[in-house]
N, C-alpha and C positions, 0 to 999 in steps of 0.2 A: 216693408212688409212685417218686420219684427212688433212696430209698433202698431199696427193696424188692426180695428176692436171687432173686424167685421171678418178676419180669414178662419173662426172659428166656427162661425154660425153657419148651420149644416144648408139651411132655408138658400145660401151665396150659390150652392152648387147647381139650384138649377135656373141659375140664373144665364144669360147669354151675352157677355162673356162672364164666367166661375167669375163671385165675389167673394169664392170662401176655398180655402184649401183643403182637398180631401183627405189630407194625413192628419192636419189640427183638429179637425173638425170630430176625430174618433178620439180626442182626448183633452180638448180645450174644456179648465175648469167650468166655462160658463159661455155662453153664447157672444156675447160682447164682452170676452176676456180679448187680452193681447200673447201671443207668442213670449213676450219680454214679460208681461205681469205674470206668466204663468211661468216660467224660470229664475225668475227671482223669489216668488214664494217659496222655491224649495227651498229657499237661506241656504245655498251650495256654501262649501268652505273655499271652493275651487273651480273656476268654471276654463271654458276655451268660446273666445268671441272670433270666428272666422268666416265673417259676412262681409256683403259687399262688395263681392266677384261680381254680382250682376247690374250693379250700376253704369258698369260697362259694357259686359260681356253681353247683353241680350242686345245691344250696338250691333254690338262688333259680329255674330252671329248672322244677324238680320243683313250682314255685309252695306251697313251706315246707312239703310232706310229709315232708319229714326232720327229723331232731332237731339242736338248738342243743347240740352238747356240752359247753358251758362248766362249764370245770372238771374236766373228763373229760381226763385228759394223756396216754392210751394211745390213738392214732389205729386200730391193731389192732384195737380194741371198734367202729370209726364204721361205718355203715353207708354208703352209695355216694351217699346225697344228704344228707347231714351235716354242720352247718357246725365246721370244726376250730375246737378251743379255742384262743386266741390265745398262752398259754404254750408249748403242744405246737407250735404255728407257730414261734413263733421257736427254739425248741431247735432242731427239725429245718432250718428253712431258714438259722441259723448254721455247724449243719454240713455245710450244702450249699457254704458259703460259703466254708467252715475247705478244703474238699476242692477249689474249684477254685483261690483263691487259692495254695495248696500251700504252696513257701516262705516265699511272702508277696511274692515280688517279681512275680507275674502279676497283668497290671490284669482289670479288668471294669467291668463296669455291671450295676447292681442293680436290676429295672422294677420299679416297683410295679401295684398291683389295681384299673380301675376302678371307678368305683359302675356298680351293674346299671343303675339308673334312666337312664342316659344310651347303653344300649344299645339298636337298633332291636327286639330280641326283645322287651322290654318297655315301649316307649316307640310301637308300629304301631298296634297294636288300643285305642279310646277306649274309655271307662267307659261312653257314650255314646250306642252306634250304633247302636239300634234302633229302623226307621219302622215307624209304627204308622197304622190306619184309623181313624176313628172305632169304628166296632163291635167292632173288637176289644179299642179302649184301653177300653171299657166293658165289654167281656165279663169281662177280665182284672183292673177292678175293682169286679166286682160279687160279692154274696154266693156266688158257684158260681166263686168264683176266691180272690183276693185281698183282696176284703172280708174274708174269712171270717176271714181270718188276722190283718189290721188289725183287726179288732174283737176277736179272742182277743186281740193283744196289749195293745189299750187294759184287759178285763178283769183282766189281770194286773196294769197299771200300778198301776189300783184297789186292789189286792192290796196295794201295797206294793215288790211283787219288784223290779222294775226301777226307772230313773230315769225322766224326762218325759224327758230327753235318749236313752236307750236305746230308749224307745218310739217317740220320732223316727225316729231312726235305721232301726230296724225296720219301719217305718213304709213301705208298699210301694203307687207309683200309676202310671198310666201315664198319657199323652196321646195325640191325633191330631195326628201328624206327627213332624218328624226329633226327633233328642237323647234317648231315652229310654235311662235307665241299665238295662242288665242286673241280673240275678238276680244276685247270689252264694251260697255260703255263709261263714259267719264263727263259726271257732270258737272268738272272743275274747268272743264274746258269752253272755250269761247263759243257759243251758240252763233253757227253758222247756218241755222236756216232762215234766217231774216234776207239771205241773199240765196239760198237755195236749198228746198227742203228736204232733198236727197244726202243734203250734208250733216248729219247726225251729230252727235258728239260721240265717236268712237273712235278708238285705236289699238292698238296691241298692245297686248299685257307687259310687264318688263319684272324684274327681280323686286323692284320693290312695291307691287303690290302682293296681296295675300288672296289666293282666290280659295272659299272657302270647302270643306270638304265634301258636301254635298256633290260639288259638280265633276268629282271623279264622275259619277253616272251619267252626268248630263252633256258631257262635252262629246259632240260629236254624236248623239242621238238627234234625230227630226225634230224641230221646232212644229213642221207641216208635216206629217205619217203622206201628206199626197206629194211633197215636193224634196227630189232629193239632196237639192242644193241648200236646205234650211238645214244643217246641221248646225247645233249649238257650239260657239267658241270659234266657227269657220265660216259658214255661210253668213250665220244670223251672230250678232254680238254675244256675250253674257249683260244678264240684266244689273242694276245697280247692286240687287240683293244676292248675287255672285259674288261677289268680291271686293275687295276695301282697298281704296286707292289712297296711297300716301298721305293725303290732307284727312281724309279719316283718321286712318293711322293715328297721325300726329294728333288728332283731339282724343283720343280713346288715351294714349300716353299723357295728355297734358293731365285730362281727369284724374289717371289713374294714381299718378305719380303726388296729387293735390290730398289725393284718399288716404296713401298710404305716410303721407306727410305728417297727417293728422292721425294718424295711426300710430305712429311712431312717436310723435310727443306725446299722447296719452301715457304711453307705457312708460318713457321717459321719465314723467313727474311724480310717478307713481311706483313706491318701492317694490311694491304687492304685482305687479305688472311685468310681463315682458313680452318683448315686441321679437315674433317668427318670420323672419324673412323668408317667408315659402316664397316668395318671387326668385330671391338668387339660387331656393333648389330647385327652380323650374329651368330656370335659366343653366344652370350645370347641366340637369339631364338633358336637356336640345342640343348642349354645347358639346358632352365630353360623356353621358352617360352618369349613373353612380354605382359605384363597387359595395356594397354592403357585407361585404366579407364572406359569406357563404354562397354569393350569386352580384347580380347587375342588374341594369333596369336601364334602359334608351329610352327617348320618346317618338321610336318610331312608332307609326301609326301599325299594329297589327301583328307585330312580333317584335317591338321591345319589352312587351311585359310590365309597362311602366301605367299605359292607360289605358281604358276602357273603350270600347267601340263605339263611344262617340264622342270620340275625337278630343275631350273635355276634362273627365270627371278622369280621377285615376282608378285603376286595379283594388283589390285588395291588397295585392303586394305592395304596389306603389303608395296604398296609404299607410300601410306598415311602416314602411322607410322614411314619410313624413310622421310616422308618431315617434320614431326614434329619434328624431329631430328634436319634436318638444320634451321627447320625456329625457333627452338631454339637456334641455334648457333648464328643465324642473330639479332636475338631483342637482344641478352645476349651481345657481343660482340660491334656493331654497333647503339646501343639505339635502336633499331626498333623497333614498335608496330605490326605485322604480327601479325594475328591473326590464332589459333592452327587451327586445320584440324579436325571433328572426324573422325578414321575410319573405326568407324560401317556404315558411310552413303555411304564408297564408296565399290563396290564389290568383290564380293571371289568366293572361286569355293569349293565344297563340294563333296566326293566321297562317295556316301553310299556302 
């Protein structure tokens, strides 16, 4: 996006789908300017390059209905929840790099990409949270529910088709009372309706998927307003774009870790450069929280103070605490005198 000549030109906005961004669009030097040509003409002495979250993250959101384009090096062909090939990443975000650096005598700081997993959007909603009655958790596993479906699958095991461990897996029960995992669907799983089309690919969610935050609201609402057995995450599965099932995971990690690779040698080779591990301060706050001397910040969802409501972007406070970060880097680094931030003075957001 940084380099694209067309997210200036106001004419993109009424277009179906927007060709043009409505923030650039009230300030791009020229119609077919770029985002990048239009911040390098300021000839900054200084800049911060912290792009690149969404090469992934509109993935990982979309809970991996887009495509892994690996190997695919024309970002042109991606579609809008796509995860970028890591080659095409570093082409383009070296010449992001080549255009603010300029001479070569302007510094910066290079951010790198959180892991999703350590974001409130994917880390609020448990695999978990469904209380059940007794009559229901029977209803739900009896032959006019989910028996029907455990016993197709045990048939196929017989078969041969599957493993004992896939049959497991697939393997779908509920109880009386808290912790019951939701439905999913799982389309790494072996497609058993070639032998019966009642066999879906679905099974319950387990700890290491991520089921996204949206579906705090939708689990266990009507999928059918007429039918009351369609509730979502029980009756009826969650859809693919609910939630990110491990092999996702693992290609959103494979990307990301390729980005910020290439991230990190940039700044590497380059004295004027340094490379901010905001991924290990995302990873503290999910892990342990951070102390900032006059206060703290969690990344619970809604009352750590650290992120925004949705689920994603931080606070003000919580971006005060990453600017303390860099403007640590800057004085340690480059002699600077920047003076700290606190981030009690600037604001957060509280969910009672």
């Amino acid at each position: 996006h940084l380099v694209s000549t067309g997210l200036g030109n106001a004419a993109g906005l009424l277009t179906n789908p927007a060709t043009a961004n409505p923030y650039f669009v009230r300030f791009a030097s020229a119609p077919d300017t770029s985002m990048i040509v239009d911040a390098a003409t300021q000839q900054p002495t200084f800049f911060v390059l912290w792009i690149g979250n969404f090469d992934v993250l509109s993935y990982a959101t979309g809970g991996g209905t887009g495509e892994n384009q690996l190997d695919n090096d024309d970002p042109t062909t991606y579609g809008s929840e796509d995860i970028t090939d890591p080659t095409a990443f570093a082409a383009v975000y070296s010449g992001l790099v080549t255009a603010m650096v300029g001479a070569g005598t302007n510094k910066g700081l290079l951010v790198n990409i959180p892991d999703v997993s350590t974001l409130p959007y994917f880390t609020t909603v448990p695999h978990n949270p469904v209380p059940l009655d007794q009559e229901t958790a029977d209803t739900l596993n009896s032959m006019l529910a989910y028996g029907a479906y455990n016993a197709g699958v045990q048939q196929i095991l017989g078969l041969g088709a599957i493993t004992q461990e896939e049959a497991d897996q697939r393997t779908i029960t509920f109880s009386a009372g808290e912790g019951n995992a939701v439905v999913i669907m799982d389309e790494s799983l072996t497609d058993l309706t070639v032998y019966n089309p009642a066999l879906t690919s679905m099974r319950q969610a387990t700890a290491d998927d991520l089921l996204v935050l949206t579906t705090m609201s939708k689990i266990g609402s009507l999928a059918d307003p007429a039918n009351e057995q369609s509730a979502w995450g029980v009756g009826v599965p969650l859809t693919d774009s609910d939630v990110l099932i491990p092999g996702e995971i693992e290609e959103i990690n494979t990307a990301r870790l390729a980005f910020n690779a290439s991230i990190e040698t940039l700044a590497t080779d380059n004295d004027n450069l340094l490379y901010i591990d905001v991924a290990a301060f995302m990873a503290e706050l999910n892990d342990t929280g951070i102390d900032y001397g006059t206060g703290s910040i969690t990344s619970s969802y809604g009352t750590g103070g650290a992120f925004s409501l949705d689920g994603i972007h931080p606070t003000a406070r919580g971006y005060a605490v990453i600017a303390n970060i860099m403007i640590e880097a800057i004085n340690t680094n480059f002699n600077a005198t920047i003076p700290m931030v606190d981030p009690e003075l600037y604001s957060t957001i509280f969910v009672k």
